[in-house]
FIDO-483441 format. One line per 3 residues: number of its first residue (from 1); for each residue x, y, z of C-alpha. Coordinates in pm, whole numbers, plus 50000, padded with zeros to 5 digits. Last residue first. Layout:
// residues N
NUM) X Y Z  ...
//
This chain:
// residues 349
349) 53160 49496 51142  52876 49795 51157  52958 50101 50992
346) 52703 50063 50709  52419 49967 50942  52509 50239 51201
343) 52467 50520 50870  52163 50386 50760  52011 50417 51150
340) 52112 50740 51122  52004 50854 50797  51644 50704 50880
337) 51578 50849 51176  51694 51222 51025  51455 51110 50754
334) 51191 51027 50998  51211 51382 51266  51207 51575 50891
331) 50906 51371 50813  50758 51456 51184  50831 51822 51103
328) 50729 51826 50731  50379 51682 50893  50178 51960 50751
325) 50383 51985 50480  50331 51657 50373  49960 51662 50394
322) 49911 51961 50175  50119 51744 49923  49858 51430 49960
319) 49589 51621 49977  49715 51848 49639  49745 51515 49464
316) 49429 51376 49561  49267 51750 49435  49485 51704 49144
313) 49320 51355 49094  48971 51479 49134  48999 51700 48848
310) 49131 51516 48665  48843 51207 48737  49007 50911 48869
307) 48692 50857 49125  48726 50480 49218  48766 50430 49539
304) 48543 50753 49645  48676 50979 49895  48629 51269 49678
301) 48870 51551 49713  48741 51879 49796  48973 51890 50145
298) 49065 51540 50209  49074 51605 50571  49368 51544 50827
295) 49553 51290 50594  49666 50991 50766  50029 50956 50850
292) 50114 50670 51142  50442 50717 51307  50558 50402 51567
289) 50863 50482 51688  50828 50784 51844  50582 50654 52084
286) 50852 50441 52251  50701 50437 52574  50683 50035 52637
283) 50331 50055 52663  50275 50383 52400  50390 50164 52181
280) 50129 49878 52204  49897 50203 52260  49919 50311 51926
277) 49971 49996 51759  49669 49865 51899  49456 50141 51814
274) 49609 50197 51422  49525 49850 51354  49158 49886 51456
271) 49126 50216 51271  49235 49998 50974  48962 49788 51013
268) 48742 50056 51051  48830 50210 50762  48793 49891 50555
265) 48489 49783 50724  48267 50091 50681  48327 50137 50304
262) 48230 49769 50230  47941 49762 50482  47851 50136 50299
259) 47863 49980 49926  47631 49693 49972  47421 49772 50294
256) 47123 49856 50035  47188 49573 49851  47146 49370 50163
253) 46832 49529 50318  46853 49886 50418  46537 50033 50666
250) 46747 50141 50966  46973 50272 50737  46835 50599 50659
247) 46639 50698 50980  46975 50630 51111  47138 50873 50873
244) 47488 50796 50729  47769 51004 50835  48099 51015 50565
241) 48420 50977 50725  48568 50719 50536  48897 50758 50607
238) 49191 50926 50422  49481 50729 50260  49711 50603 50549
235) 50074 50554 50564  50248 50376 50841  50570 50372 50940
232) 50676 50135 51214  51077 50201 51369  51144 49792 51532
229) 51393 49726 51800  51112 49865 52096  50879 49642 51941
226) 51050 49283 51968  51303 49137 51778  51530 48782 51875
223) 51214 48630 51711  51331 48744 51360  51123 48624 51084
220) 50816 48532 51317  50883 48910 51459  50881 49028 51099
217) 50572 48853 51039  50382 49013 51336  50475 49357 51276
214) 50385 49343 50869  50009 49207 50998  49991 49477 51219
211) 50078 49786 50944  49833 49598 50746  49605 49898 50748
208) 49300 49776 50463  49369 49382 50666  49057 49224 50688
205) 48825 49312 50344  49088 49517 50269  49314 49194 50140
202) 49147 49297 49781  48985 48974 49658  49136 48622 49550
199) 49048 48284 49323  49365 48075 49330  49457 47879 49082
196) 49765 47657 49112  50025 47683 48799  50376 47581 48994
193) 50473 47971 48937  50144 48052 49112  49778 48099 48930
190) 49572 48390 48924  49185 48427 48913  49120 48802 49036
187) 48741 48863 49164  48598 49100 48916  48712 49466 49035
184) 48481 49744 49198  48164 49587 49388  48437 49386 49588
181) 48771 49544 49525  49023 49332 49333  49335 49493 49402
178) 49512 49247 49625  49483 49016 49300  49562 49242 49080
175) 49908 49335 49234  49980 48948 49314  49901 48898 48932
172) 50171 49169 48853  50387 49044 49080  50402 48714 48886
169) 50387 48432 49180  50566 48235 49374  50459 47994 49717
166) 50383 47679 49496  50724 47797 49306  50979 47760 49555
163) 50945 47744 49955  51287 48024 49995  51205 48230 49765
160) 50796 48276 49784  50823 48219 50127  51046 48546 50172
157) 50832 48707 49932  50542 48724 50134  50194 48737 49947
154) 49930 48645 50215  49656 48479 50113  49353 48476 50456
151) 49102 48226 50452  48781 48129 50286  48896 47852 50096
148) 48736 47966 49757  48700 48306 49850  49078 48360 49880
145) 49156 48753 50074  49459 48956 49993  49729 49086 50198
142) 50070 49218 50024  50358 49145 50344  50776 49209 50193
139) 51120 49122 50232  51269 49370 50026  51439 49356 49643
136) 51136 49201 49464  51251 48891 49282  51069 48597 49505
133) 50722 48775 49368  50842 48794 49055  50936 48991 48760
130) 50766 48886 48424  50649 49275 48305  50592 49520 48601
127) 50531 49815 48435  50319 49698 48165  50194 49410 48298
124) 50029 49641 48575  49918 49870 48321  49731 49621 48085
121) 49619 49439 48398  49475 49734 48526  49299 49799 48154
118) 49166 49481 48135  48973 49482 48518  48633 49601 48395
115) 48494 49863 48655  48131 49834 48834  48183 49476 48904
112) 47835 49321 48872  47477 49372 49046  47576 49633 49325
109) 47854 49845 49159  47679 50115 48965  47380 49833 48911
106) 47650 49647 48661  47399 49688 48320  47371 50035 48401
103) 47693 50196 48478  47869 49918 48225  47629 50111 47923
100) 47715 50445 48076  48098 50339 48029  48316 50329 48298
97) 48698 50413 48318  48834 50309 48627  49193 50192 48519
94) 49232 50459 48209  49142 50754 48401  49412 50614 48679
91) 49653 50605 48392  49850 50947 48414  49797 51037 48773
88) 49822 50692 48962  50122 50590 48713  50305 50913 48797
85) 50295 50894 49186  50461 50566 49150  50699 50717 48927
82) 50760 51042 49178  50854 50770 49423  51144 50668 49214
79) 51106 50333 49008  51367 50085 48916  51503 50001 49245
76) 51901 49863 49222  51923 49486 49091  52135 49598 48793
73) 51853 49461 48579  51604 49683 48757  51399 49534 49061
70) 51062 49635 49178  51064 49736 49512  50909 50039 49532
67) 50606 49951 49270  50587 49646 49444  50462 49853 49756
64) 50323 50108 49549  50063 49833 49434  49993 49669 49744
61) 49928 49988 49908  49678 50019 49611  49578 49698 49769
58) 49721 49614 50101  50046 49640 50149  50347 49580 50331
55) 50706 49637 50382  51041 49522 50523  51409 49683 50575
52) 51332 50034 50492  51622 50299 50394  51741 50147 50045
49) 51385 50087 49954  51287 50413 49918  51523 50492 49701
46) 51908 50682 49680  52090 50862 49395  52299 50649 49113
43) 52609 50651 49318  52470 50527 49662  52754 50421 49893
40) 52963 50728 49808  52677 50953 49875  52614 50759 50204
37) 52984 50791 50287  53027 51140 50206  52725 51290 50353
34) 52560 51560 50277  52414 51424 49960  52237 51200 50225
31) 52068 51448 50347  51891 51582 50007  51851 51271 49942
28) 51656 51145 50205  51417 51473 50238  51303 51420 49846
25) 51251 51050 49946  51073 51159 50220  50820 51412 49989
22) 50766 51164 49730  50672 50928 49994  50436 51170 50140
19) 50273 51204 49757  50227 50791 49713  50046 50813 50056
16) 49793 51044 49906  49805 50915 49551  49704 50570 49690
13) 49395 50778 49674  49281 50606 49355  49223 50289 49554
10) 49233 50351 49883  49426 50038 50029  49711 50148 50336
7) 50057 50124 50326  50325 49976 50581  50707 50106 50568
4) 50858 49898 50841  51267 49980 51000  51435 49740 51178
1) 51670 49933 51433
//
């Protein structure tokens, strides 16, 4: 079976998704210590990338995404789940930090970016250095949006190896680029390996669930694949739930419709995605092959984007646990998925 991790944009509560995955990787090892031939087959302990075959992201998605596939120099994973989880809680301060001067000269969001993009790019080139796009150990989907030709940029690092460097790019560029949050992050200006500018936003603005968008480009990659061959995984990070009041925004003119348009289109977009999965598998009755984790409630975390507050981030961080256990049995039902389809790919001729 072809197996799809797909992750939502949230921002800060990539911390939610980045939490589960802790939790599955946990449940991975601890079966495959229990068997000989996966232990033997994975010395140095096993990664999330070692049990999916393709992924995709969009924005913070984005980020974990590259985060899980980043290569070391003995082309094995060099980050665990726990230090994806561990960027989010120790620099996410750091990446939305505003000043009361920036508060006020950026309209909180509506006049100019609300957040200035230097210290993301510090972190991003910090963990993720030169490697490239066409490096990353997976085949993988990172969505983000160019204003200049109004159309869809997908990152996919299939093209980016096999068309050269007009399809290549830095993945810490393709991370900022499907980060750049209208109202949050200046627009990113990045360039591929063949130095082409491109001026992109955050892929959320069409694609915040691009559990749909990784389905049809891994049946372009393998037409001999439909759904019932293909195990989709897809990790939410809490929708926008929050009710506004008619008599409220019957009388909003653009600035007003500013920051709810923005919030209303990226969870409904992925509410979208999560429909026509749903019932795609539901068709051919293979429900348990398309697994969608979204948080229940975010308790008394914020949903804001950009909240990296402590306090806020344990309260992301106890979400994204609280989350896990509530689904241990449908992570348990994964893992066990997982194993086996591991173990028929290693014994296959």
């Amino acid at each position: 079976m072809y197996t799809i991790l797909s992750i939502d944009g949230g921002g800060i509560r990539g911390i939610i998704p980045g939490q589960i995955i802790v939790t599955l990787e946990a449940k991975l090892a601890a079966r495959v210590n229990q068997i000989p031939s996966l232990k033997l087959a994975y010395p140095d302990g096993v990664r999330l990338a070692d049990f999916f075959d393709f992924f995709a992201g969009t924005s913070t998605g984005g980020i974990l995404t590259s985060l899980y596939l980043c290569p070391d120099n003995k082309q094995r994973p060099r980050f665990t789940a726990q230090n994806a989880v561990d960027l989010y809680l120790e620099y996410g301060d750091d990446i939305f930090e505003i000043s009361v001067w920036k508060k006020v000269a950026s309209g909180d969001g509506v006049l100019d970016e609300k957040h200035d993009a230097t210290q993301l790019e510090r972190i991003l080139k910090r963990y993720f250095g030169n490697t490239k796009l066409s490096e990353l150990l997976r085949p993988c989907l990172i969505t983000s949006y160019d204003i200049r030709k109004r159309r869809t940029h997908f990152f996919n690092k299939n093209d980016a190896g096999a068309l050269g460097k007009s399809h290549d790019f830095l993945v810490r560029d393709v991370c900022r680029a499907t980060s750049a949050a209208p109202t949050y992050f200046e627009t990113a200006l990045i360039h591929s390996l063949d130095d082409v500018s491109y001026p992109l936003i955050d892929g959320g603005v069409f694609a915040n669930n691009p559990a749909l968008c990784a389905y049809s480009e891994v049946r372009n990659m393998k037409p001999e694949l439909t759904a019932k061959d293909m195990l989709i995984v897809s990790l939410g990070t809490g929708s926008e739930n929050e009710p506004y009041s008619y008599n409220v925004a019957r009388n909003w003119g653009s600035i007003g419709w500013v920051r709810p348009v923005i919030d209303i289109m990226m969870s409904g977009a992925a509410e979208v995605t999560d429909y026509h999965l749903s019932k795609m598998y539901s068709a051919i009755k293979r429900e348990e092959q398309y697994m969608r984790f979204q948080p229940a409630d975010l308790r008394d975390a914020d949903m804001a984007m950009d909240n990296a507050q402590p306090k806020n981030l344990r309260a992301l961080l106890e979400v994204g646990k609280t989350t896990a256990t509530t689904c241990n049995k449908e992570l348990d039902q994964l893992a066990d998925m997982l194993i086996s389809n591991k173990q028929n790919d290693l014994s296959a001729p």
